[in-house]
C-alpha positions in Angstrom: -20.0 9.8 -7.2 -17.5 12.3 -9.5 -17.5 10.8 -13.0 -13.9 10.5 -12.2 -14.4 7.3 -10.1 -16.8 5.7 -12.6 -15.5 2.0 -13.3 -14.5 1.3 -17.4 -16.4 -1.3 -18.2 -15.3 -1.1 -22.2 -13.5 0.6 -24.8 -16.0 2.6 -25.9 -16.2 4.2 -22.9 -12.9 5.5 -23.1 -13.7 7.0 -26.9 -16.7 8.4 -24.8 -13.8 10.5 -23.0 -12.5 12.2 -26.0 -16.2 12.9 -27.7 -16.8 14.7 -24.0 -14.1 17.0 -24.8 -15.6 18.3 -28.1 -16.4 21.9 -27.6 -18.3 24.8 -29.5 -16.0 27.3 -30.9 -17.4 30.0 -28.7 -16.5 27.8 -25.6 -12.8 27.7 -26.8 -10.2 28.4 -23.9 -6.0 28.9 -24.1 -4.1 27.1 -21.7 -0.1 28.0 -21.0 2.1 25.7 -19.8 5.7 26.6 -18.9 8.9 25.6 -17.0 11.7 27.2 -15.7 15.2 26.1 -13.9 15.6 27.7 -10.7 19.7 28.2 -9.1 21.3 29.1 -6.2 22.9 32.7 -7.4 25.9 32.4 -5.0 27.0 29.2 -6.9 25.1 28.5 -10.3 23.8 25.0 -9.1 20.1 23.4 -8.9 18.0 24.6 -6.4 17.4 21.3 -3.8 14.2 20.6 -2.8 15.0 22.0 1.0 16.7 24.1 2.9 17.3 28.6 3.1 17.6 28.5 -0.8 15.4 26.0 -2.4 12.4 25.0 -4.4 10.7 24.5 -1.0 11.4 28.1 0.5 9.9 29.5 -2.8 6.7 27.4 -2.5 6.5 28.5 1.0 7.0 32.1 0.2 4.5 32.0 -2.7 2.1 30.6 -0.2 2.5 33.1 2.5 3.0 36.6 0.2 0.8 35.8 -3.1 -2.0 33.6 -1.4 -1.3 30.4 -3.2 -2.8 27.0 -1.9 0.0 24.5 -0.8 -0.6 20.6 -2.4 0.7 17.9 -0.4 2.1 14.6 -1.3 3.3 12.6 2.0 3.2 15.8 3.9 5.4 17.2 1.6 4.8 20.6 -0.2 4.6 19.4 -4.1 2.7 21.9 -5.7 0.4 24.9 -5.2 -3.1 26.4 -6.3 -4.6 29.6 -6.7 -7.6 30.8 -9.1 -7.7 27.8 -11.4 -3.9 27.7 -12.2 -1.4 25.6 -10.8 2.2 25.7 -9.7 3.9 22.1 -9.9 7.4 20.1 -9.6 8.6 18.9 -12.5 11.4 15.7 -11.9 14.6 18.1 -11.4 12.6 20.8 -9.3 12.1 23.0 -12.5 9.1 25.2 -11.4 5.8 24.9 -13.7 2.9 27.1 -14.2 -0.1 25.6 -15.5 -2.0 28.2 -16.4 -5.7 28.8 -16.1 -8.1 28.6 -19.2 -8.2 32.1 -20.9 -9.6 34.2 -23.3 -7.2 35.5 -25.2 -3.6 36.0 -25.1 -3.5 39.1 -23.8 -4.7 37.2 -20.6 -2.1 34.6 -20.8 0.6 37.1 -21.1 -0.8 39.3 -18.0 -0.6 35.6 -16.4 2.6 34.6 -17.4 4.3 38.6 -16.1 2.1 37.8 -12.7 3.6 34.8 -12.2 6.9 35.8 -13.0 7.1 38.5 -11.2 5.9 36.6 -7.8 8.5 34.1 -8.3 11.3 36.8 -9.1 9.9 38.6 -6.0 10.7 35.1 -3.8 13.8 34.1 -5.6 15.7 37.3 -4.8 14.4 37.4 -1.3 16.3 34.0 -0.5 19.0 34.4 -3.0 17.9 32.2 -5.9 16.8 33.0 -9.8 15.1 31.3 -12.6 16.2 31.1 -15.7 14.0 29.8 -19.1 15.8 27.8 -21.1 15.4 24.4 -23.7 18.1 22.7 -21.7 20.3 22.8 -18.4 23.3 24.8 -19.6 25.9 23.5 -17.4 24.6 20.6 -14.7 25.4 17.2 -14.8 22.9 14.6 -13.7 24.4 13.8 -10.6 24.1 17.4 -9.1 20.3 17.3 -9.9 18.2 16.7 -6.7 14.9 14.8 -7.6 11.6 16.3 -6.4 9.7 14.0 -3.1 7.0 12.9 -5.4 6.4 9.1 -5.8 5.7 9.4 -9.7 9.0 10.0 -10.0 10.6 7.7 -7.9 8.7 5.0 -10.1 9.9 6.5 -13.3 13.4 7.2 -13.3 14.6 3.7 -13.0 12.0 2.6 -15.9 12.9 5.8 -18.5 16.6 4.2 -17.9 15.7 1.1 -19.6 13.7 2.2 -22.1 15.9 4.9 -24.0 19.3 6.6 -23.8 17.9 10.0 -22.4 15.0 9.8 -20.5 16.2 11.0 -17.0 18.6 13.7 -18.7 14.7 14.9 -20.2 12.9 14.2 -16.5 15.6 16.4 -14.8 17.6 18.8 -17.5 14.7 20.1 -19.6 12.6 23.1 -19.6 9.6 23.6 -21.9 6.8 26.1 -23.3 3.6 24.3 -24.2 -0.6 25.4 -25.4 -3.2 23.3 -24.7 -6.0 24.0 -27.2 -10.0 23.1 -28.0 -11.7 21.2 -30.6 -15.4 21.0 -31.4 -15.8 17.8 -33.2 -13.8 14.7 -34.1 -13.3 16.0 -37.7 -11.8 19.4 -35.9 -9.7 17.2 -34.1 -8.1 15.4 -36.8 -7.2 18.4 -39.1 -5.7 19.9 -35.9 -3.5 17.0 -34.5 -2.2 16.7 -38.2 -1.0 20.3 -38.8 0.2 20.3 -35.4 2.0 17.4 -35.7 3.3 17.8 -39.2 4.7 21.9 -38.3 5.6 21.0 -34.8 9.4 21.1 -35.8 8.9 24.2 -37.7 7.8 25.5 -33.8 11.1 24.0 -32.6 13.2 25.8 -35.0 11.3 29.0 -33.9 11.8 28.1 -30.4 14.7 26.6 -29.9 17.0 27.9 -27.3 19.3 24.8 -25.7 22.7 24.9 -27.7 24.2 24.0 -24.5 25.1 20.9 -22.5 26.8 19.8 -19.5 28.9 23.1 -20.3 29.6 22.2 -23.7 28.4 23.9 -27.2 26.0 20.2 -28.5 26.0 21.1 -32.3 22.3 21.1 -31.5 20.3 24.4 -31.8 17.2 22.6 -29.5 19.5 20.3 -27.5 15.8 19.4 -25.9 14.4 18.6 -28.8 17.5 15.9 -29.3 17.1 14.5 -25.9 13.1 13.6 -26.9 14.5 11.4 -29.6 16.3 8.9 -27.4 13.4 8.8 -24.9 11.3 5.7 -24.9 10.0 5.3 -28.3 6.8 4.0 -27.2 5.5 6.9 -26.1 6.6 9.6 -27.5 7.7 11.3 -31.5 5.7 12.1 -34.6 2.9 9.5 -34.1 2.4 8.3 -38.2 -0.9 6.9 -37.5 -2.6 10.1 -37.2 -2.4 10.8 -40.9 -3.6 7.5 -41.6 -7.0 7.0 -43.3 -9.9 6.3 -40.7 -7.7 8.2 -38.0 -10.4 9.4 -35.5 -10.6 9.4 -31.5 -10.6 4.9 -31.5 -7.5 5.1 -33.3 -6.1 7.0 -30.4 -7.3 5.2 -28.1 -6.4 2.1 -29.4 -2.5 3.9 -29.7 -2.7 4.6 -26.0 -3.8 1.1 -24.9 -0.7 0.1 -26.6 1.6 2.5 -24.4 3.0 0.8 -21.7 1.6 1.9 -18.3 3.2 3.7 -15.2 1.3 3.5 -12.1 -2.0 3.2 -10.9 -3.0 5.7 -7.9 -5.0 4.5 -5.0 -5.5 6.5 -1.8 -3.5 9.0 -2.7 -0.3 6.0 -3.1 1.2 5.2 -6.3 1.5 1.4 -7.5 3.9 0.5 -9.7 2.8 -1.0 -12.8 5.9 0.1 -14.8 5.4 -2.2 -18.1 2.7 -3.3 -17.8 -0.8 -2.9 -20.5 -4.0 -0.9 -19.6 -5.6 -3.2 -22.0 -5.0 -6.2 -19.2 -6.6 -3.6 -16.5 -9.3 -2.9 -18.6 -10.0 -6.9 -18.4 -9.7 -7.0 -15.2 -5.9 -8.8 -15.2 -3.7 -6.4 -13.9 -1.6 -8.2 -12.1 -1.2 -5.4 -9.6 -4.6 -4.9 -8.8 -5.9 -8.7 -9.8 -9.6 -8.7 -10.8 -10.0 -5.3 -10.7 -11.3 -3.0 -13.5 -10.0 0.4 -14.1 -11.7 4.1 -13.1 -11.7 7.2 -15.6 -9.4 9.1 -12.8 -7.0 5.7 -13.7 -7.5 6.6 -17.5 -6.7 10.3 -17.3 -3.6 9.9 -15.3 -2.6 7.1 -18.2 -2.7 10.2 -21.2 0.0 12.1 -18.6 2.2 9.4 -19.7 2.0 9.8 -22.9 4.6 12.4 -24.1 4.2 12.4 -28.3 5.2 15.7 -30.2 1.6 17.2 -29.7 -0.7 15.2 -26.9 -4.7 14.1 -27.1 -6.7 14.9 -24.1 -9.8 16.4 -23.9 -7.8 19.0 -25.9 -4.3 19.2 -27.8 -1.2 19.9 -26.5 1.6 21.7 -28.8 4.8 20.3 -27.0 7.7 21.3 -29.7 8.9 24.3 -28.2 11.5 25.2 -25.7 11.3 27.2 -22.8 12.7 30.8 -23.3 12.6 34.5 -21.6 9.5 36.2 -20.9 8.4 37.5 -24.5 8.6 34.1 -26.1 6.3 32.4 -23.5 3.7 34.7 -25.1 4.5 33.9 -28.4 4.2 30.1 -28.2 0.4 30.6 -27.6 -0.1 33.2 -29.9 1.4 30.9 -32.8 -0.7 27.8 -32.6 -3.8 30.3 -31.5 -3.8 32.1 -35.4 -3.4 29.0 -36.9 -5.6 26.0 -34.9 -8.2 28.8 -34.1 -8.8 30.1 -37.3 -10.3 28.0 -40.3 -8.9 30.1 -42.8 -4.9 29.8 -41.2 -6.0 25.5 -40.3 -7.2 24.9 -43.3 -4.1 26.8 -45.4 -1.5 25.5 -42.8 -3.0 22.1 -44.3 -2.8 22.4 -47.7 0.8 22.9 -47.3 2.0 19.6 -45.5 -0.9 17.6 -46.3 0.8 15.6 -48.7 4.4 15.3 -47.2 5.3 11.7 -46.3 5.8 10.0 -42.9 9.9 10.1 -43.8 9.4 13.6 -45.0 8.1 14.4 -41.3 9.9 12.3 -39.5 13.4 13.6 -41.4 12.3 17.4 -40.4 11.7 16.6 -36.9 15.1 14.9 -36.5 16.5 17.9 -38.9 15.3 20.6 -37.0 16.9 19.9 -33.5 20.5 19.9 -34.7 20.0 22.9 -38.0 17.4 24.9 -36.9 16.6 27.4 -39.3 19.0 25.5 -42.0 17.0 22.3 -41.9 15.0 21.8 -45.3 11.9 19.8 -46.5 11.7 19.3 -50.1 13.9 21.7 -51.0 12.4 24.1 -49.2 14.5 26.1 -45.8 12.5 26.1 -43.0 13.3 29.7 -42.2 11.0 30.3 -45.6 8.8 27.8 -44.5 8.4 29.3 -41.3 8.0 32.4 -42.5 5.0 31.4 -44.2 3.2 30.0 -41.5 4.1 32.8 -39.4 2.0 35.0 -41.8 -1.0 32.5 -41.7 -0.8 32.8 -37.9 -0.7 36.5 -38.2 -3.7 36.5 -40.4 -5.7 34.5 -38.0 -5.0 35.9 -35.0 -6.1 39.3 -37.0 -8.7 37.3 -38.0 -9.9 36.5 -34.1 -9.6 40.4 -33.7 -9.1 40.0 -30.0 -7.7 43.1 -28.3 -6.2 44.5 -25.5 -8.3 46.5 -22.8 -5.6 48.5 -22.0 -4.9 49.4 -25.7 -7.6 48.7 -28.1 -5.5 49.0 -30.9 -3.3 45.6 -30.3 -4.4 42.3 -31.1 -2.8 39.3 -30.4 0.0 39.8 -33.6 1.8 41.8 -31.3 3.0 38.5 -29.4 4.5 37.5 -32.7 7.1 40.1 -32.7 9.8 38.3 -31.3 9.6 35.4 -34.0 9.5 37.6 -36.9 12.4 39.6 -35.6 14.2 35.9 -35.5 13.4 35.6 -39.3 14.3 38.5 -40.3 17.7 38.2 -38.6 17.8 34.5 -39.5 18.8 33.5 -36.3 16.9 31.5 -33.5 17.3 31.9 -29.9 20.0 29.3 -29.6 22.4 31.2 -32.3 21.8 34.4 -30.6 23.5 32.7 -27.4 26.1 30.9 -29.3 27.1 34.1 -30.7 26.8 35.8 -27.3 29.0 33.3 -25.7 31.5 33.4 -28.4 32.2 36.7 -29.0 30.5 38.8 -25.5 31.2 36.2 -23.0 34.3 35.1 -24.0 33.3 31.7 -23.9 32.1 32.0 -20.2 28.9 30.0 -20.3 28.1 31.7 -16.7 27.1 34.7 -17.9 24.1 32.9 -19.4 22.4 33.2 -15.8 23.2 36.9 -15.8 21.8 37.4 -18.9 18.9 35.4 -20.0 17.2 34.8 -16.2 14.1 36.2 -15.2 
């Protein structure tokens, strides 16, 4: 029987989950996340799901020219596989790679151009493009189609109840994401509390949604805004984690707290919108009376879970939005020199280890609407950025990891985009602001023309 169907008998066994994901540093992997919007060139709107020009046709055509593995839900196409990576459907039909575990990111960036460059392949074959972005530029929630899988259907009519912007973030949001290692509980901690504490500082570096629904937001990561009007109960900057006697219990005893989703059986999803894992593990679900829950039933719980950085088995960075090619890349290589190198972890620490749950929690609400200009004790967090974007440098140097093609580039090179946004002090967003302002002539369609794939 796979571990995966194993009943949970207790609590512990859940902690057992996270201890299983501890990993010797020589075992540690990358894994890239990151969406894209895909449009109908002819008209600027949302791919649908069907038909010549749609999310479907590009599945189909990545199947039949790249050699990708279709994944069905209700004999529809929902996904795709190929050589450990994955190719799935967000809410809206933005297009996801989930990257396979690498090396380095040298690999990831190889990955990430591969991938691209099959989808651009299909796109302009049936008249569509992709375009990276924090935000939908121009759409309006009623021209979005919603993708034919049943997690969905269940949580669009909860996330309406439970915050202000939860569909506008199923359906008008794009993000970059890294999924990283840790080899003991102690590693873990340190990490989840520098990632959670410079998380916005990755936003401001990252941020590239000024626009919405056609109009300039005041918002430099319009994304990032959206998050905090999306059911508090799940997501933010999760205080507890810098609380004494934070270890892998104390998560678990946050995520029995989270209200759950669904539970999956043959392959059909059950809504139990509201309702608390902690009944299922006692057997009083009321869905699924007197029965206990399975790990599979546990893992698909954490999915539901969407805080500023994410426990699994490893920790996900989630502060960033999506961008253009080049800063994919450099989303990895930032957390990589600093989470992968004791030296950069253990500096990075030493400077927010004593700011206070406000402090954080003021910065991360900052950061979304001043970027760069947002401050934290005083301190800009351009400078501040600045000075974790050496300690990244440094461990990434540090790691020493090169390029087979040219053995005289480590992974710093990946970093060039963000110190080129420091140096000019503007992000991603202002860029575009100042694009559409001055270039553009206010003509928010040229963004397709000139920030897609």
């Amino acid at each position: 029987m796979s571990k995966l169907n194993s009943i949970i008998e207790n609590k512990n066994q859940l902690i057992q989950y996270f201890e299983d994901g501890c990993k010797p540093k020589s075992s540690w992997k990358i894994g890239t996340e990151h969406e894209k919007f895909g449009f109908i060139k002819r008209n600027l709107k949302p791919l649908p799901y069907q038909g010549d020009c749609s999310v479907l046709s590009v599945l189909k055509g990545l199947i039949d020219t790249f050699g990708w593995k279709p994944i069905e839900e209700n004999k529809f196409i929902i996904g795709l596989n190929k050589d450990s990576a994955n190719i799935t459907l967000e809410p809206g039909g933005q297009l996801e790679l989930s990257g396979a575990l690498l090396d380095s990111v040298h690999e990831t960036c190889l990955e990430v151009a591969t991938h691209l460059a099959e989808v651009k392949t299909i796109a302009d074959r049936i008249g569509a493009g992709f375009i990276g972005l924090g935000s939908a530029p121009e759409w309006k929630h009623k021209e979005m189609p919603i993708m034919p899988k049943d997690r969905y259907k269940l949580m669009a009519p909860y996330m309406e109840k439970v915050g202000s912007s939860g569909t506008k973030m199923m359906f008008r949001t794009c993000t970059v994401q890294v999924n990283l290692d840790y080899d003991s509980e102690t590693d873990m901690i340190k990490k989840m509390r520098v990632g959670l504490a410079l998380q916005p500082i990755a936003t401001a570096l990252f941020a590239a949604s000024p626009f919405f629904e056609g109009k300039i937001t005041g918002f430099k990561s319009y994304r990032s805004r959206i998050w905090h009007d999306t059911d508090k109960s799940r997501t933010g900057m999760l205080p507890f984690v810098f609380d004494e006697g934070y270890g892998f219990e104390a998560w678990v005893n946050y995520a029995l707290k989270v209200p759950m989703y669904f539970v999956k059986r043959n392959n059909k999803y059950i809504n139990a919108m509201g309702l608390s894992f902690n009944d299922f593990l006692n057997g009083q679900l009321s869905v699924l009376p007197n029965e206990r829950p399975k790990l599979s039933d546990w893992v698909d719980h954490l999915t539901t879970i969407f805080p500023e950085v994410r426990l699994k088995q490893f920790i996900e960075m989630r502060g960033a939005d999506a961008g253009p090619w080049s800063r994919i890349c450099a989303l990895p290589a930032f957390w990589v020199g600093i989470i992968y190198d004791q030296q950069a972890l253990d500096t990075a620490w030493d400077i927010c280890k004593d700011w206070t749950d406000e402090e954080r929690f003021k910065l991360y609400k900052d950061v979304s609407k001043l970027g760069f200009d947002a401050t934290i004790r005083n301190k800009s967090v351009k400078k501040l950025a600045h000075e974790i974007l050496l300690l990244s440098d440094n461990g990434l140097k540090n790691r020493n990891k090169m390029n087979i093609h040219n053995t005289k580039e480590n992974e710093c090179e990946f970093l060039s985009p963000l110190f080129s946004s420091l140096e000019q002090g503007i992000s991603l967003a202002d860029e575009i602001l100042i694009r559409y302002n001055k270039d553009w002539s206010k003509d928010l369609k040229q963004i397709y023309k000139e920030y897609s794939y």
